[in-house]
N, C-alpha and C positions, 0 to 999 in steps of 0.2 A: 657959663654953663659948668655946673660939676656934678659927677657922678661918681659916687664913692669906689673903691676895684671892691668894696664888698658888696655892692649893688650890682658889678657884672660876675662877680665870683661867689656865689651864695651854696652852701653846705643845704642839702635837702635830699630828696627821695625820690627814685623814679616811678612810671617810666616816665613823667613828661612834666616841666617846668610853668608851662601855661596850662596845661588840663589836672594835674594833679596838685603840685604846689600852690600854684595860683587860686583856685579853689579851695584851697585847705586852708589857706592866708586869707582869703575874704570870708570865707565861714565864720575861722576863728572873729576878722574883725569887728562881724556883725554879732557875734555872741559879746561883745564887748560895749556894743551898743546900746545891744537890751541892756545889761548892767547898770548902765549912766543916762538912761532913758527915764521918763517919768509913767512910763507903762510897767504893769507887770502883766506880762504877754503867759500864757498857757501853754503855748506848741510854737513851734518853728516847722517853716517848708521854704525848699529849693526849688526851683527855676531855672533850667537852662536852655540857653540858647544859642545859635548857629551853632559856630563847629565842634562847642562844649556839646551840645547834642546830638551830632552826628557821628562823632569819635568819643562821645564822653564813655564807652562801655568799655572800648579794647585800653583808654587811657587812666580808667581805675578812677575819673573824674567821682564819681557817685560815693565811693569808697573815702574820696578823699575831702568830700563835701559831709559825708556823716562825721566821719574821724575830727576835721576841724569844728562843726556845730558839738562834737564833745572834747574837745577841749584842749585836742592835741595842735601842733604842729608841726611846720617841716625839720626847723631847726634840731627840735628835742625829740624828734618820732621814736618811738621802739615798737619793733616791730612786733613781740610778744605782745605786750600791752595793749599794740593795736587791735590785734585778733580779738582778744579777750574783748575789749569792750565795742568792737562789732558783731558780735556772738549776745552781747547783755544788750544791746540798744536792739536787735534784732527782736530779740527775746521780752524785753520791757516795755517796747515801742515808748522809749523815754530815752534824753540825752540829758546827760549830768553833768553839765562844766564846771566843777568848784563847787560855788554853793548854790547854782539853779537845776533847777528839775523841767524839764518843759516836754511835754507831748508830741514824738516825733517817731513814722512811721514811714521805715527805711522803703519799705515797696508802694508809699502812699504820695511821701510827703517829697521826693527826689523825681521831679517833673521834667522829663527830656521836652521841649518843646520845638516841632521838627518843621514850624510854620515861619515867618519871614524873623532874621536874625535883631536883632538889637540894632538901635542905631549908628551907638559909637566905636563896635569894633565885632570880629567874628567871635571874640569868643564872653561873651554876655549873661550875666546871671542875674537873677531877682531874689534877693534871700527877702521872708515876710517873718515876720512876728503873727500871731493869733491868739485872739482868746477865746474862753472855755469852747466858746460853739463853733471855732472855728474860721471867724471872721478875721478879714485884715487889719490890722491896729498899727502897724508901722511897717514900713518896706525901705529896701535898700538895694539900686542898681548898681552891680560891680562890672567891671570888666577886668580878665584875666590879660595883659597887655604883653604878654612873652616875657622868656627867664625870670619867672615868679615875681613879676611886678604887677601890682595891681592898685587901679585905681576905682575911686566909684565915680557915678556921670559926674557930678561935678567936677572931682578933679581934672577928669578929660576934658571937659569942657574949658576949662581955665586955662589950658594950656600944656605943651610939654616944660617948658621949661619954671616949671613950682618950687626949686629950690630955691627956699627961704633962710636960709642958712647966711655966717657971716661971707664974707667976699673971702675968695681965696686968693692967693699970690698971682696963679696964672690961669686965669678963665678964659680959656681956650673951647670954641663952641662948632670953629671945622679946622680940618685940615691946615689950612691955607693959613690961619691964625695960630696953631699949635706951631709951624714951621717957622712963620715971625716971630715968635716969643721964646723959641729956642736959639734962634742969630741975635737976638738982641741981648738976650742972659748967658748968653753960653753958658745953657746947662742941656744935658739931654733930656731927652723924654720922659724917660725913666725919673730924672733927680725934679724934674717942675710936678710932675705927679707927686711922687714922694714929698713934697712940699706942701700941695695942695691938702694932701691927705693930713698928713701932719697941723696944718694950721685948723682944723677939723675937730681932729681926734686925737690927736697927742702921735708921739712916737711910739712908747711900748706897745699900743692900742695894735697898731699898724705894724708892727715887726711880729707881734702875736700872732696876728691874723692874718697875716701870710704865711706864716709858717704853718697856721694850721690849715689853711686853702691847698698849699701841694701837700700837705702829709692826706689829709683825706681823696685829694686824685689822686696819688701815688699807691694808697692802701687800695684805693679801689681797683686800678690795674692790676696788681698783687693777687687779689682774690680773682680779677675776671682770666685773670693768667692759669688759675688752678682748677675753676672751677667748671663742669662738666654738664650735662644732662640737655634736659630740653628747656626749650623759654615756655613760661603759661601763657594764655591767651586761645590758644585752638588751632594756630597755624601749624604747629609742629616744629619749628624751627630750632636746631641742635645749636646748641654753643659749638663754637669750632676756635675761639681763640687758644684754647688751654692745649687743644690737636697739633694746632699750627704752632704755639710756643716750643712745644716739646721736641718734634720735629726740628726747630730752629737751632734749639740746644745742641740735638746732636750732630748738625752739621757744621755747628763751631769747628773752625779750624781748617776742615776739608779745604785744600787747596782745589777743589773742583767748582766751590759755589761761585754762582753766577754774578757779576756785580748790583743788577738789579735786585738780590732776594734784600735788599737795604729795605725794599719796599715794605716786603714780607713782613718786617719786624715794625716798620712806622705803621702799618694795617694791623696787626697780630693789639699792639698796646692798646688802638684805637678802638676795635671790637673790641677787648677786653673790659675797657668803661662802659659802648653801649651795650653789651648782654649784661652787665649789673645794671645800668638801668632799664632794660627792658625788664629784668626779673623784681625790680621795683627796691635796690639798692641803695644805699648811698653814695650818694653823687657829688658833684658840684657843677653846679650852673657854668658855662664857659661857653657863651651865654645864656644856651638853651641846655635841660635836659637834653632834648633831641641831639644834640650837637655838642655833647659835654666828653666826646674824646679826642678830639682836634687839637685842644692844646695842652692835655698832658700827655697825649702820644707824642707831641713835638717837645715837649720837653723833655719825654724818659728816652727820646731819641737821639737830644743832643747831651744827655748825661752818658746814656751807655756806649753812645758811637762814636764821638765826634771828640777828638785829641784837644787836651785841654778845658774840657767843660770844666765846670766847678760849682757847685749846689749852691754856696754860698752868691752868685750870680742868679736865683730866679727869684727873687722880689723883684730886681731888673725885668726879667722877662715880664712877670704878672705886671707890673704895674705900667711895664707900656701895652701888651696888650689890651688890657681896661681901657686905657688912653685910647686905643683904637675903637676900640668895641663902643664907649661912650658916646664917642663920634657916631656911629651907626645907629646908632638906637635913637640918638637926638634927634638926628636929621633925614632919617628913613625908619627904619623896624627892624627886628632882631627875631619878630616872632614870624612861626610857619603859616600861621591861619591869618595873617593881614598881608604879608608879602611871599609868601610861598618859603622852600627850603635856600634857597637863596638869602634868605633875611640871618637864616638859621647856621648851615656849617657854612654859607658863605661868609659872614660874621665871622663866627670860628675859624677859617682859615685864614680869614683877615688881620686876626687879632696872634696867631697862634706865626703866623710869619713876621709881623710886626714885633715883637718876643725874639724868637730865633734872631730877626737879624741884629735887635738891640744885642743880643748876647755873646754875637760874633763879631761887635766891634763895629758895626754900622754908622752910621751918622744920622741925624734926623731927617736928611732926605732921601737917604736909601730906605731907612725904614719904612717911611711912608708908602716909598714905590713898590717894598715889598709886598704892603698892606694891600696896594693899588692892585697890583699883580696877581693878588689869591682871590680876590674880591669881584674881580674884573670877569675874570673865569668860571664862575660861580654864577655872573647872572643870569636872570631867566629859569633858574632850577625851580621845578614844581616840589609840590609837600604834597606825596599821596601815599602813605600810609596802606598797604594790604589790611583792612580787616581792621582799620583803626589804630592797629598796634607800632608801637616804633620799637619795629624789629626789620620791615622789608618794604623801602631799600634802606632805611636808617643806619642800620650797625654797618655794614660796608660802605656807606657813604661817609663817614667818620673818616674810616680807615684810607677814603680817596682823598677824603680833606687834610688830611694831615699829611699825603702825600706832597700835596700843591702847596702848600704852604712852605715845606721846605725846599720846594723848587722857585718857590717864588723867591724867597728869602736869598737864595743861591745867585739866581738871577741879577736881583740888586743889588749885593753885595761886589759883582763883578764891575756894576756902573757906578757911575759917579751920581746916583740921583737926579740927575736931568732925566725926564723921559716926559711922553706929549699927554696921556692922560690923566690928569689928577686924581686923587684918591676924593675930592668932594665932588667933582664931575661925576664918579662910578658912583657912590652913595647916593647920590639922586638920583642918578640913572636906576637904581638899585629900588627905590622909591617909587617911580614911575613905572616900572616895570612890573610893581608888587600893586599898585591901582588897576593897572592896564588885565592882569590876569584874571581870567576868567576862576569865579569865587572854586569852580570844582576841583581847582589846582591848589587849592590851599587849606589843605588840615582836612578836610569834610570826607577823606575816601568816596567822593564821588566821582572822580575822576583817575585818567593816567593807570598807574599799573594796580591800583585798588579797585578796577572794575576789570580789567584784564587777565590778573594769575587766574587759572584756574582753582575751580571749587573754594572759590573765597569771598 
C-alpha cells in the first residue's frame, strides 16, 4: 500500500476538504471528460447527494461545484478571480473552461438532492453532460471520499487499494507491518517513508514539497493569529484566536502564569488554521479541512516551546505523520460523513502525535503507541456541524486535538512502546464504530449539537 504525504498533505481551500475541494476536483474532472469524449454536450448540471446535500450550503459545496465546472481548482484557486467569474457565470448562465462554452444555470442547474444518499458513500454527486434541449448525453458518478480525495463509482468499486504505480522499498499497509519493516531495516519511519516517496518522485520533488506543505500551514497560522472579525455563514461566530494570541504575548514572562496556559498556545495555533478555513482560506489538508489545525498547532508547538526543536527536523515529522494518517485512511476513513469526527481530528491527532514523538527521539514503537493513544481517545466522536458550517464545534476541536496529541506523544515517549492496545486494533475499531453510527452523526447536521444550539 502507498500513499503519497502529498495525498495526506494537500495545499487547497476552505472551509471543508470533502464538500468543497472534493467537489471542485470532480467538477473540474468531469470538465475534462467532456473534452476527450466523443460528445459535444451543450450545458452541464450538478447532482448532489446525502451529506453533500444537506451541509452542501453552509460548506460552500455549490460554489465549489460552479467554480470547478469553470475551470478553477483547489491547488491554483484565487480568490479574486473566483468572484469575478461567479458574478459572470451567474450573469451568463454559461461556464467557460478554456476553450468550452456550455449552458449552466447556477440556481437551475446545482441540484441539492435531499432523498436517499448514493450507494457508495455519504458524500455523492452526479455531474451530467446535455445537449441543446437539455437531455442527458453522458453522466458521471463521483464520490467526494474525505481530504479532497475523490473517486468515481468505479474506482470505489475496484477497490481501496488502486495504486498502480511502480513497487515501493517498503509497502507497509498496517501498523503491525510498518513496525516489522522498521526492525528488519533499521531505519525509522520517517527514513522508509522518505524512501518510498523518493523511489516515486525523485528527491528534489519531495524536499520541495514539503517545504512548501509547512510554509503554507505555517503562513496560515500567521494570518489566523492576526486576523480579526466575524466568520461568514450566519452563525455569528467571532475569531477569537488573534484575542487569545495577543493576550498570550503579553503574559510572556509573568512569573504568575499557570503551567497549563501551554494549553492556551497549542489551542490559540489550532483555531488560528480552522477560522482560516472556515473563512474559506488556504489550508492544507492534515487530513481533513475539518481537521487541518492539529498538526501544525503541533508542530508550531514544538518549534516555539519545546528546548531543542530545529525546523530543519519536520519533513521528519510530516513524513511520519502521513505514514500514520495512510494507515487510517486505508483501513478505516479519515472523512466526517462516512465515520463521523473521529475519522477526522481523530486522524489528525493520530498522525500529529506520531510527528511529535518522531521528532522527540522516539523509536517506531513509541511512535506508534503515540499514534495509538490520540486515536484511541478520539473514538466514537460524532461530525455535527451547527448550521452546516465548520466553525461549531470544529475550530475548538482542533485546538482539543492538538492538545491530545502532545499528551499522547508525552505519554509514549515515557514507555518503552510495549503497551496492550495496537494502533490496527483502534483503526478498526475506529472503522466499526464509523458503520455502527447512526448516519445523523455524520456531516448531515441532523443530528447532536446541529439540532440543539439555539436559533440555528
Amino acid at each position: 500500500m502507498f500513499l503519497s504525504v502529498f495525498d495526506m498533505f494537500k495545499v487547497g481551500i476552505g472551509p471543508s476538504s470533502s464538500h468543497t475541494m472534493g467537489p471542485m476536483v470532480a467538477a473540474a474532472r468531469f470538465i475534462d471528460r467532456i473534452r476527450k469524449s466523443q460528445f459535444s454536450p451543450a450545458g452541464v448540471r450538478a447532482r448532489l447527494y446525502g451529506s453533500l446535500a444537506f451541509t452542501g450550503v453552509g460548506h460552500a459545496t455549490d460554489r465549489a461545484v460552479i467554480l470547478g465546472l469553470g475551470g478553477f481548482t483547489p491547488e491554483g484557486y484565487d480568490a479574486a478571480l473566483a468572484e469575478e467569474a461567479l458574478s459572470r457565470i451567474a450573469a451568463t448562465k454559461q461556464v467557460t473552461p478554456g476553450d468550452l462554452t456550455l449552458a449552466f444555470d447556477p440556481a437551475q442547474d446545482v441540484v441539492f438532492d435531499y432523498d436517499a444518499p448514493l450507494p457508495g458513500h455519504a458524500n455523492g454527486m452526479v455531474l451530467q453532460a446535455l445537449d441543446s434541449q437539455g437531455d442527458v448525453i453522458d453522466q458521471e458518478t463521483y464520490y467526494s471520499v474525505g481530504g479532497g480525495f475523490v473517486l468515481t463509482a468505479a474506482e470505489l468499486d475496484a477497490g481501496k487499494d488502486t495504486d498502480t504505480g511502480k513497487p515501493v522499498p517498503y509497502p507497509f499497509g498496517t501498523a503491525q507491518q510498518m513496525l516489522e519493516m522498521a526492525r528488519a531495516s533499521g531505519k525509522s519511519i520517517a527514513e522508509m517513508k522518505r524512501a518510498n516517496e523518493i523511489s516515486r518522485y525523485g528527491t528534489n520533488h519531495l524536499d520541495k514539497g514539503l517545504t512548501r506543505i509547512w510554509e503554507v500551514m505555517n503562513n496560515c497560522i500567521d494570518r489566523g493569529l492576526t486576523a480579526k472579525g466575524i466568520l461568514p455563514g450566519g452563525l455569528q461566530v467571532k475569531r477569537r484566536a488573534a484575542d487569545i494570541y495577543e493576550a498570550l504575548q503579553a503574559e510572556k514572562g509573568l512569573n504568575l502564569t499557570a503551567p497549563h496556559t501551554i494549553n492556551d498556545w497549542m489551542s490559540t495555533y489550532a483555531m488560528a488554521v480552522n477560522e482560516e478555513n472556515a473563512a474559506g482560506g488556504q489550508v492544507v489538508t492534515a487530513p481533513t479541512n475539518g481537521a487541518a489545525g492539529v498538526v501544525p498547532a503541533t508542530i508550531r508547538y514544538w518549534l516555539d516551546h519545546v528546548p531543542g526543536a530545529a525546523p530543519s527536523r519536520i519533513p521528519d515529522f510530516l513524513l511520519t505523520a502521513s505514514a500514520v494518517g495512510g494507515l487510517i485512511k486505508y483501513n478505516a476513513s479519515i472523512s466526517g460523513a462516512e465515520a463521523g469526527c473521529q475519522a477526522e481530528v481523530g486522524s489528525a491527532a493520530a498522525m500529529a502525535a506520531a510527528g511529535l514523538a518522531a521528532v522527540m527521539g522516539a523509536t517506531p514503537d513509541q511512535i506508534e503507541n503515540a499514534a495509538e493513544i490520540a486515536l484511541e481517545h478520539h473514538l466514537g466522536m460524532t461530525c455535527d456541524p451547527v448550521k452546516g458550517l465548520v466553525q461549531v464545534p470544529c475550530i475548538e476541536r482542533n485546538g482539543l486535538g492538538a492538545i491530545k496529541a502532545v499528551s499522547a506523544a508525552s505519554l509514549a515517549l515515557r514507555g518503552n512502546g510495549t503497551h496492550l492496545v495496537p494502533l490496527d486494533a483502534c483503526i478498526e475499531t475506529l472503522r466499526q464504530t464509523g458503520a455502527d453510527m447512526s448516519e445523523k452523526y455524520k456531516e448531515t447536521s441532523l443530528g447532536g449539537l446541529a439540532v440543539n444550539v439555539p436559533n440555528c
